[in-house]
C-alpha positions in Angstrom: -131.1 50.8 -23.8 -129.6 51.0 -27.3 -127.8 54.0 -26.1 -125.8 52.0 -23.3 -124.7 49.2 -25.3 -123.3 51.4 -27.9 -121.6 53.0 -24.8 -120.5 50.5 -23.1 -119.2 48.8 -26.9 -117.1 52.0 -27.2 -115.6 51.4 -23.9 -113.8 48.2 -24.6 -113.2 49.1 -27.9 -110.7 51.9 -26.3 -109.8 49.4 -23.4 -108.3 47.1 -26.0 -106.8 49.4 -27.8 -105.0 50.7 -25.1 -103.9 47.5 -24.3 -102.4 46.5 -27.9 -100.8 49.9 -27.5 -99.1 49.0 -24.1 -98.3 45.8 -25.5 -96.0 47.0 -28.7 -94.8 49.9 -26.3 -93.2 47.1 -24.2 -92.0 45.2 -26.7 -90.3 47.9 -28.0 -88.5 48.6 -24.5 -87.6 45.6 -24.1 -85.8 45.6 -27.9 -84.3 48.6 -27.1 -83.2 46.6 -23.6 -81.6 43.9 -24.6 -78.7 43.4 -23.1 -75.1 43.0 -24.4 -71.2 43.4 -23.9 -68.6 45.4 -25.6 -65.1 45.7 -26.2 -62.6 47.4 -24.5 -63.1 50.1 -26.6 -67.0 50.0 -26.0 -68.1 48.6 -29.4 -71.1 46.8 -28.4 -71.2 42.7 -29.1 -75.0 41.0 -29.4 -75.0 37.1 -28.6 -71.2 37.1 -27.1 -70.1 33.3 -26.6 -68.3 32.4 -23.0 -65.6 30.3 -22.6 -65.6 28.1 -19.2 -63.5 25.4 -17.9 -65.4 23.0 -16.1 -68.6 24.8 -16.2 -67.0 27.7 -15.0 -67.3 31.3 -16.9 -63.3 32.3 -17.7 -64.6 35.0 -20.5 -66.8 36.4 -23.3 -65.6 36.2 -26.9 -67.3 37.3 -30.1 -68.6 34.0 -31.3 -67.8 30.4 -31.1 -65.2 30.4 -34.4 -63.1 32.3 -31.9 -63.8 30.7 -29.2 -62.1 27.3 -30.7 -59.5 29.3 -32.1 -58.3 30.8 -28.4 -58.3 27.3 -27.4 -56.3 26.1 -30.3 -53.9 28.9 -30.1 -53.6 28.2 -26.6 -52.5 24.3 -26.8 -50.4 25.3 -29.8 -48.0 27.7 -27.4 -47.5 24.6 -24.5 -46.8 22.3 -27.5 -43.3 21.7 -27.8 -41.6 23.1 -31.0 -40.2 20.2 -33.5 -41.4 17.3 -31.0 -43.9 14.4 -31.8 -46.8 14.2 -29.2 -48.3 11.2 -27.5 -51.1 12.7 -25.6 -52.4 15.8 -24.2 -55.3 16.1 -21.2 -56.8 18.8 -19.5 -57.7 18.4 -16.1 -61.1 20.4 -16.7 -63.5 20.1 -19.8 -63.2 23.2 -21.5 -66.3 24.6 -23.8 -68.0 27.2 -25.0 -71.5 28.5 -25.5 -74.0 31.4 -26.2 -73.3 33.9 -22.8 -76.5 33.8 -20.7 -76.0 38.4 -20.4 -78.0 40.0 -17.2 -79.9 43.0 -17.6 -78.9 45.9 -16.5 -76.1 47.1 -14.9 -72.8 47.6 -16.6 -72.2 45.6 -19.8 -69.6 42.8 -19.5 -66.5 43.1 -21.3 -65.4 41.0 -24.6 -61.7 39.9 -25.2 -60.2 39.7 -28.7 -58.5 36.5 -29.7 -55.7 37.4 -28.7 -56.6 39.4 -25.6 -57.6 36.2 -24.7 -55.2 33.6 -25.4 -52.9 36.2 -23.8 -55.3 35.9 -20.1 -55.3 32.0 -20.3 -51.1 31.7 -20.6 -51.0 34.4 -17.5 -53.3 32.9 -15.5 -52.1 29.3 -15.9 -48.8 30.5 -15.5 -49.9 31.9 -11.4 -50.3 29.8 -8.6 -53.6 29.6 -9.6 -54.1 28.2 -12.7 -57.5 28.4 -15.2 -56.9 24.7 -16.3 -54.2 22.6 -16.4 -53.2 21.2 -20.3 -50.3 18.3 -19.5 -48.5 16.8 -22.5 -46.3 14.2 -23.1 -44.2 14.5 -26.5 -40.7 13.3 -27.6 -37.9 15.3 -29.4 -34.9 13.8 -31.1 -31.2 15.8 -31.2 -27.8 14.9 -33.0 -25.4 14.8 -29.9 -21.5 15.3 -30.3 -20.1 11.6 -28.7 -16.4 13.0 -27.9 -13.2 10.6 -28.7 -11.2 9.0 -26.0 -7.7 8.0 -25.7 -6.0 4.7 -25.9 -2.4 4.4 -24.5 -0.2 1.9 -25.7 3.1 0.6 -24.2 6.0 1.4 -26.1 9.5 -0.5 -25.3 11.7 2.7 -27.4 10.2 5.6 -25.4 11.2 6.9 -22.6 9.2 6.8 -19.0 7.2 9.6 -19.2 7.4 10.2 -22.9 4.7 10.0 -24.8 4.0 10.1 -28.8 0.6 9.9 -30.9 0.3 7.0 -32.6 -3.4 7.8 -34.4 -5.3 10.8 -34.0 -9.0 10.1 -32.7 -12.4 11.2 -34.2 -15.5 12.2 -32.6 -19.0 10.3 -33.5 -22.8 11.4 -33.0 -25.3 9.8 -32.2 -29.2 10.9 -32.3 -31.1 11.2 -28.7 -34.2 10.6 -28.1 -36.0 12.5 -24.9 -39.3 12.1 -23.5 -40.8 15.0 -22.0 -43.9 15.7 -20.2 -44.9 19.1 -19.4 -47.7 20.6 -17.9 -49.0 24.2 -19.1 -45.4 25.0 -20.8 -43.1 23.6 -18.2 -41.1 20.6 -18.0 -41.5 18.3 -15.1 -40.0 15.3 -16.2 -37.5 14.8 -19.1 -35.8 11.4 -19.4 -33.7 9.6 -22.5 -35.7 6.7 -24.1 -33.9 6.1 -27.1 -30.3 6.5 -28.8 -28.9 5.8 -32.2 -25.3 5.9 -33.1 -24.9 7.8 -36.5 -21.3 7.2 -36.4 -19.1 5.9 -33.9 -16.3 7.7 -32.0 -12.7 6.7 -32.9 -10.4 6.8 -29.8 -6.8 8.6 -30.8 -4.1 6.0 -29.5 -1.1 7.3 -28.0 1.9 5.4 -27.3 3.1 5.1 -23.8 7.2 5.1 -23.2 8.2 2.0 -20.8 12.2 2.4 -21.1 13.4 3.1 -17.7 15.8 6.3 -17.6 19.4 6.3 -15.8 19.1 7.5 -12.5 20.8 10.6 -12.2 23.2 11.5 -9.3 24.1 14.6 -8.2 28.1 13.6 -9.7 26.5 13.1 -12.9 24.9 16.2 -12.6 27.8 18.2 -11.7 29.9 16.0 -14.8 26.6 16.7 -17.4 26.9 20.3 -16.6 31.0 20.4 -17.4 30.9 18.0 -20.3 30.6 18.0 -23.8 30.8 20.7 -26.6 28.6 22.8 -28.7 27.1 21.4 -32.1 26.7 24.3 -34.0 27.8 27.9 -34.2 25.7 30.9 -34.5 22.9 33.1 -32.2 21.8 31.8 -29.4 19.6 35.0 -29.2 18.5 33.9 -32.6 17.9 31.0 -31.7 15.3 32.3 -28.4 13.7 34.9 -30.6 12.9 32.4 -33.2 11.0 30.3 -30.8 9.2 33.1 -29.4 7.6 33.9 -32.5 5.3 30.7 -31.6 4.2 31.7 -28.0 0.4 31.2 -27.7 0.3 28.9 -30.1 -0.6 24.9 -29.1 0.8 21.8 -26.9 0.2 18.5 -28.4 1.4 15.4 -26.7 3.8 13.7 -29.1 4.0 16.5 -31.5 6.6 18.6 -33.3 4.4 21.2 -35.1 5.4 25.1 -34.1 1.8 26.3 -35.7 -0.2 23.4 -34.7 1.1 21.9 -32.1 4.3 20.7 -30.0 5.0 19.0 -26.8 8.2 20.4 -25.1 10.8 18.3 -26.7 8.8 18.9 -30.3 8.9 22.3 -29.5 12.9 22.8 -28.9 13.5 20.4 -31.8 11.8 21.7 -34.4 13.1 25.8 -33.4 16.5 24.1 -33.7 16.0 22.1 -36.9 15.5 25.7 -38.4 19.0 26.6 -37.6 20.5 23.5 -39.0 20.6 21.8 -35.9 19.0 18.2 -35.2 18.4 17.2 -31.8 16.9 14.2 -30.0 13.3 13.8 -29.8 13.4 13.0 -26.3 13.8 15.4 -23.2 16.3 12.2 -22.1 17.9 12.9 -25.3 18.2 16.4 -25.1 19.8 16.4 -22.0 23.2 14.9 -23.7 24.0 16.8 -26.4 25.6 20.3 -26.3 28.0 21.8 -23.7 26.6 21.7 -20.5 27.4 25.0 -18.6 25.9 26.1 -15.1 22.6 27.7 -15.1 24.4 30.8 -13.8 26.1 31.3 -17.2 23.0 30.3 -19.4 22.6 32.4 -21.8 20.1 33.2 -24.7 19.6 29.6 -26.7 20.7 27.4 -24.3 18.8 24.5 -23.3 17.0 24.4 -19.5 16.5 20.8 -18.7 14.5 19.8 -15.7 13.2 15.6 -14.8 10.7 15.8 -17.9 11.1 19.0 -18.9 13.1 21.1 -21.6 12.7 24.4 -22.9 14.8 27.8 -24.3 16.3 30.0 -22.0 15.7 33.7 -23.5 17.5 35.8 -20.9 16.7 37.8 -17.7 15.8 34.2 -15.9 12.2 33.5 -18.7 12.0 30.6 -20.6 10.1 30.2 -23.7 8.4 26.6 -23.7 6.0 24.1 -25.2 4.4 23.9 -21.1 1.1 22.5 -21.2 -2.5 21.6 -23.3 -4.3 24.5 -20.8 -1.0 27.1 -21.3 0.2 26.2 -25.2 3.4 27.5 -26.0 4.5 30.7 -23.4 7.1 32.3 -21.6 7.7 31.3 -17.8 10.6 31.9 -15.3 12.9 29.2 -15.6 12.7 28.1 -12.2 9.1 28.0 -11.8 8.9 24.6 -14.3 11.2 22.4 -11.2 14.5 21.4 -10.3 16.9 22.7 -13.4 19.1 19.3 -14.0 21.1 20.6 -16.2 21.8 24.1 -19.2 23.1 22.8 -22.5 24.9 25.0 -24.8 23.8 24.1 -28.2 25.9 26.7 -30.4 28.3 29.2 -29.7 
């Protein structure tokens, strides 16, 4: 009777111990099974945090310091450089939190910070966004305000004539623009405030109101015969004088050959080199010198059209102050208009 107890004491003595045994054996397997993700590069990653917008998994970062730093990275690039912001939403609440891993299978995969941030701006950049982050920000910029003109009536110029009386200035001003954009792009921009940091001065440019004589085609045909030459020396001078300008400026009203003539400044001031002073006016122009027919001009002459001068330079070319889009250039004579009359300025 002794015997059996002993026996039977032996025998759950060595149940148990099997049992303990079993026990630590499976809590060693399941150590050595617990699961995890890796890198890209299979680096294995224990307690990985997932990101999720609106409860929903995007990815699987290291730990929750990177976590809120893919998220702050990621409002930083659709914030607006230099701009003050008023608000920004997200149409889904975005968090992050310890990654509930299944066992077994094949590990999931971990994204850097900036493997990350680099997903979220593709993906909300598709037709099917991750979230959507809207803001709505303001940006100031200083904004050229250009000068006008002013034209004043002027009883001693000619119709048609025209001379600067002040040259304008251009102002700035500061805008103010309210944006609102919605993962990077601008949907709606509009101007909410301005403030003038100097004001625009208009140029003012006087307007000639003296009516010219209306010219017949007698007086054409007298203007062309009459007269006689105010200087002597070369006409061919003269023309290669004033082509030493081409591509150089027109200016309304003024006489500069460097800076800027109109087409009466233009022929005035090439003359005034020689010696020679001429009217300021086309109008003017048109009666001094010896008038001569435009099929004996000649190198210097004067080609005179209804508000037009400029020097004839041979082989039917013109060189002229034309225009503020064409400066100072060389056209055929007969493409400027009607010639009304040549004057012969020197001999």
């Amino acid at each position: 009777m002794i015997s059996s107890l002993k026996n039977n004491k032996k025998k759950v003595l060595l149940t148990a111990s099997i049992a303990v045994i079993l026990i630590a054996a499976l809590v060693v397997v399941m150590t050595l099974t617990k699961p995890y993700a890796v890198y890209a590069d299979g680096t294995k990653v224990e307690n990985p945090y997932a990101v999720k917008a609106g409860g929903e998994e995007l990815f699987l970062v290291k730990d929750s310091k990177t976590a809120e730093k893919v998220i702050e990275t990621v409002m930083d690039k659709y914030s607006p450089e230099g701009a003050q912001i008023n608000s920004i939403t997200v149409d889904k609440k975005l968090s992050s939190e310890e990654a509930d891993l299944k066992r077994g299978g094949e590990p999931e995969t971990v994204m850097t910070a900036d493997e990350a941030v680099d997903y979220v701006l593709t993906q909300n950049s598709s037709d099917d966004p991750l979230f959507c982050v809207t803001i709505s920000s303001e940006t100031g910029s200083l904004q050229n305000v250009a000068a006008g003109t002013t034209y004043e009536d002027n009883k001693d110029l000619y119709e048609g004539d025209q001379k600067v009386k002040s040259e304008g200035k251009n102002g700035n001003q500061i805008v103010t623009n309210q944006t609102v954009s919605v993962n990077g792009s601008v949907v709606t921009s509009e101007v909410v405030d301005t403030a003038v940091v100097s004001e625009a001065v208009n140029s003012v440019v006087y307007k000639g109101t003296k009516e010219k004589k209306t010219t017949t085609a007698n007086d054409k045909s007298a203007s062309a015969k009459g007269g006689t030459v105010i200087g002597s020396g070369s006409g061919a001078a003269v023309a290669s004088y004033g082509l030493q300008f081409v591509g150089n400026p027109y200016k309304s009203g003024g006489t500069s050959l460097t800076n800027g003539a109109d087409c009466s400044g233009f022929t005035q001031s090439v003359y005034a080199k020689f010696g020679i002073s001429l009217p300021r006016t086309t109008w003017g122009q048109a009666k001094v010198g010896k008038g001569v027919s435009y099929s004996e001009a000649k190198a210097g002459d004067l080609i005179l059209y209804s508000h037009h001068v400029g020097i004839y330079i041979g082989g039917g070319k013109i060189v002229h102050a034309s225009s503020s889009k064409k400066g100072i250039c060389v056209t055929n004579a007969k493409n400027c208009g009607p010639i009304q009359t040549v004057r012969r300025i020197v001999e």
